[in-house]
C-alpha positions in Angstrom: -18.5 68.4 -35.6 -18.0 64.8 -35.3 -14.7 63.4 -35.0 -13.4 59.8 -34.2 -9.9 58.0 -34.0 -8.8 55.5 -36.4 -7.6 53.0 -33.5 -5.3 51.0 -36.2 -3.7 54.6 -37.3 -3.2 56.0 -33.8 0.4 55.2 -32.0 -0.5 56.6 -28.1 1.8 59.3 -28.6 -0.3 61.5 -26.9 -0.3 64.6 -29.2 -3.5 65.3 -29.3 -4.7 65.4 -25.8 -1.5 67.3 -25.1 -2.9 70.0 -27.4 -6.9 69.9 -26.6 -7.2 67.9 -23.5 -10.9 69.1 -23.3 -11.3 66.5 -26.2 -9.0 64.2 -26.1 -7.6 61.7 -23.8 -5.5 58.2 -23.7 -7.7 55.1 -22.8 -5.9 53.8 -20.0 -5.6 50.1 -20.8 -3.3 50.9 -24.4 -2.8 54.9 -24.7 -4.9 54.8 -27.6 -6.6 58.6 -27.8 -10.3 59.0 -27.1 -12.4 61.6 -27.9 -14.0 62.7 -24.9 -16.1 65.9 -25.6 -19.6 65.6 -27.3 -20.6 66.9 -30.8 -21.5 69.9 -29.3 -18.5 70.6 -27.7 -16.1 70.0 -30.3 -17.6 72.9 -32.1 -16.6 75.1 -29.8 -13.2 73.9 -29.3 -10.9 75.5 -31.4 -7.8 72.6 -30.2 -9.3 70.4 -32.1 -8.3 72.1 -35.4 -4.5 72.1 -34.1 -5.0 68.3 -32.7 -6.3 67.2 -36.2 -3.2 69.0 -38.0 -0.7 67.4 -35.6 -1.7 64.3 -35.3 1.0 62.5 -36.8 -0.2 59.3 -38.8 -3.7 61.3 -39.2 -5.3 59.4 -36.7 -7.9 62.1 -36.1 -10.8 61.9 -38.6 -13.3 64.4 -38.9 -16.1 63.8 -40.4 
């Protein structure tokens, strides 16, 4: 699975690493989200379903 954020969507609310922080996390300079797990492990991370689904200004592109 590949999945990226849309930096100009995202608002640093922090949804999404609250709900799969194995894939997600805020960069520290601007609490933009980051994806943090690999390809690899994103397929195995059922979270990120949930993340993607929450994410509030659909931030969370998968793709």
């Amino acid at each position: 699975m590949k999945v990226r954020i849309d930096e100009e969507l995202c608002i640093s609310c922090g949804l999404c690493s609250d709900i799969c922080p194995d894939a997600f996390a805020p960069r520290e300079e601007d609490g933009i989200a980051v994806v943090i797990a690999t390809e690899k492990e994103l397929d195995s991370l059922s979270c990120v379903d949930e993340a993607v689904e929450s994410c509030p200004t659909e931030a969370i592109i998968v793709e």
